[in-house]
C-alpha positions as CSV (number, residue, x, y, z in Angstrom):
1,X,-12.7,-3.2,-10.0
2,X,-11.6,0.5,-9.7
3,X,-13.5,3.8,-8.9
4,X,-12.8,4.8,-11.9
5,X,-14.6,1.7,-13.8
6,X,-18.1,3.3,-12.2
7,X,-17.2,7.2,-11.8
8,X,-15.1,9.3,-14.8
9,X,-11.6,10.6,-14.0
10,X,-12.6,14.2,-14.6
11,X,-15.2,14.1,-12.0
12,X,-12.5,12.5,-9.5
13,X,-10.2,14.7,-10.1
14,X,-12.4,17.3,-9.9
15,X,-13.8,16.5,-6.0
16,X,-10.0,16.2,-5.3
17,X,-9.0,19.6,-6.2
18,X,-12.1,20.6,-4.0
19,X,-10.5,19.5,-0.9
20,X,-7.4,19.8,-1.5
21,X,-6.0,22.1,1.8
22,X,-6.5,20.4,4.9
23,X,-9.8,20.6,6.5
24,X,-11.5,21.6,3.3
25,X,-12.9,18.1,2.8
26,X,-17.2,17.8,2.9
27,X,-18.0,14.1,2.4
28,X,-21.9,15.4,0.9
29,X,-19.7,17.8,-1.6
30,X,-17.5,15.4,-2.4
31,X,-19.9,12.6,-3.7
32,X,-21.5,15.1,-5.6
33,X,-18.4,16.4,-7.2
34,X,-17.0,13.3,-8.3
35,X,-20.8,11.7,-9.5
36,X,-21.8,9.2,-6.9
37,X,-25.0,10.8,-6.3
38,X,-26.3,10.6,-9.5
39,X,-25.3,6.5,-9.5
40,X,-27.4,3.5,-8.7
41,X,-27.6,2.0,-5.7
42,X,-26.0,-1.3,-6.6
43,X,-23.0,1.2,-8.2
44,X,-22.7,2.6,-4.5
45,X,-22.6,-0.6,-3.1
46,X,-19.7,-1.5,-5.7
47,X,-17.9,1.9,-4.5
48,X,-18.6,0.7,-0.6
49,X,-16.6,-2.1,-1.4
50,X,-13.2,-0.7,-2.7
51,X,-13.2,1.7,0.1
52,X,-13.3,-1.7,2.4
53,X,-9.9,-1.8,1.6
54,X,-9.8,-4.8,4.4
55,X,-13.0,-6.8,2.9
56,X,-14.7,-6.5,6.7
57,X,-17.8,-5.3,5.4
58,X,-17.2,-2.0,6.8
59,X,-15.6,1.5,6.4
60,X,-13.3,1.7,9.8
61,X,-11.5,5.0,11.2
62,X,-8.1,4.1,10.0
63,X,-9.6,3.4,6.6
64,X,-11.6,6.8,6.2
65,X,-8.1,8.5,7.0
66,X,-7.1,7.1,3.4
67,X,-10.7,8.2,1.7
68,X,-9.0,10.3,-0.7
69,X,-6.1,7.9,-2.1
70,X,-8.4,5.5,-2.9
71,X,-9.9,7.5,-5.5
72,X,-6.3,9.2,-6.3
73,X,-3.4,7.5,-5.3
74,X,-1.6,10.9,-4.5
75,X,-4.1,12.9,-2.7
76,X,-3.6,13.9,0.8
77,X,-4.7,12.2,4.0
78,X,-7.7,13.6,5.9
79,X,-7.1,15.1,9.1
80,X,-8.3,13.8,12.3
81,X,-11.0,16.8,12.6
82,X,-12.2,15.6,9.0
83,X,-11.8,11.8,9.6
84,X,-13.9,12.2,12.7
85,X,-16.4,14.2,10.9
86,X,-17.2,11.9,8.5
87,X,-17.4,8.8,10.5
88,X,-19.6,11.0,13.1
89,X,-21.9,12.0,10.1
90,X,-22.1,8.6,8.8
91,X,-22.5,6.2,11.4
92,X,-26.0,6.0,12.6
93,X,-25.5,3.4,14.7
94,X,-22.5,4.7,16.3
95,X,-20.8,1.5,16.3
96,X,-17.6,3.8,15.2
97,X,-17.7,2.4,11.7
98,X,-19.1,3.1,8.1
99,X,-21.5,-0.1,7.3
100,X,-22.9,-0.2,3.4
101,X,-26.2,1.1,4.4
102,X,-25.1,3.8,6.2
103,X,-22.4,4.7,3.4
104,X,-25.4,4.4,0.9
105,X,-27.7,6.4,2.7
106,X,-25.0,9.1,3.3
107,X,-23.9,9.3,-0.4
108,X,-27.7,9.0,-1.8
109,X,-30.0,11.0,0.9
């Protein structure tokens, strides 16, 4: 399945062009750009998983670096400061990784 199978193309592109300079990216404006937090929680959930681009059940630093090519295959990498950022903002359990709870309760709180 692809992001774009659960959020339109227009939104994507859209939270893209939002963050496109480096250090611009807001995880909480970007979900609400591109439409996630109007979606179901089961459609999070599907998101959650094609963002575990290695199927471990959760969102690791290295992957969260890539956040942005997976919804656009030619968007920028996020910078350390903004991969950091996000994982710090996400992880509740500070485990240094994104679990599908914690991504669902980031994207839907």
């Amino acid at each position: 399945m692809s992001l774009s199978a659960i959020l339109s193309a227009d939104a994507i592109d859209s939270a893209i062009k939002e963050c496109q300079a480096p250090d611009s990216f807001c995880p909480k404006k970007f979900f609400s750009t591109c439409g996630l937090t109007k979606k179901s929680a089961a459609d999070v959930k599907k998101v959650f998983g094609i963002l575990d681009n290695d199927a471990s059940g959760f969102i690791e630093e290295e992957e969260l670096k890539f956040f942005l090519q997976r919804f656009t295959p030619g968007a920028r990498v996020l910078t350390d400061k903004e991969t950091k950022g996000f994982l710090s903002a996400a992880d509740d359990d500070s485990d240094g990784r994104i679990g599908a709870d914690e991504f669902q309760a980031m994207v839907l709180s």
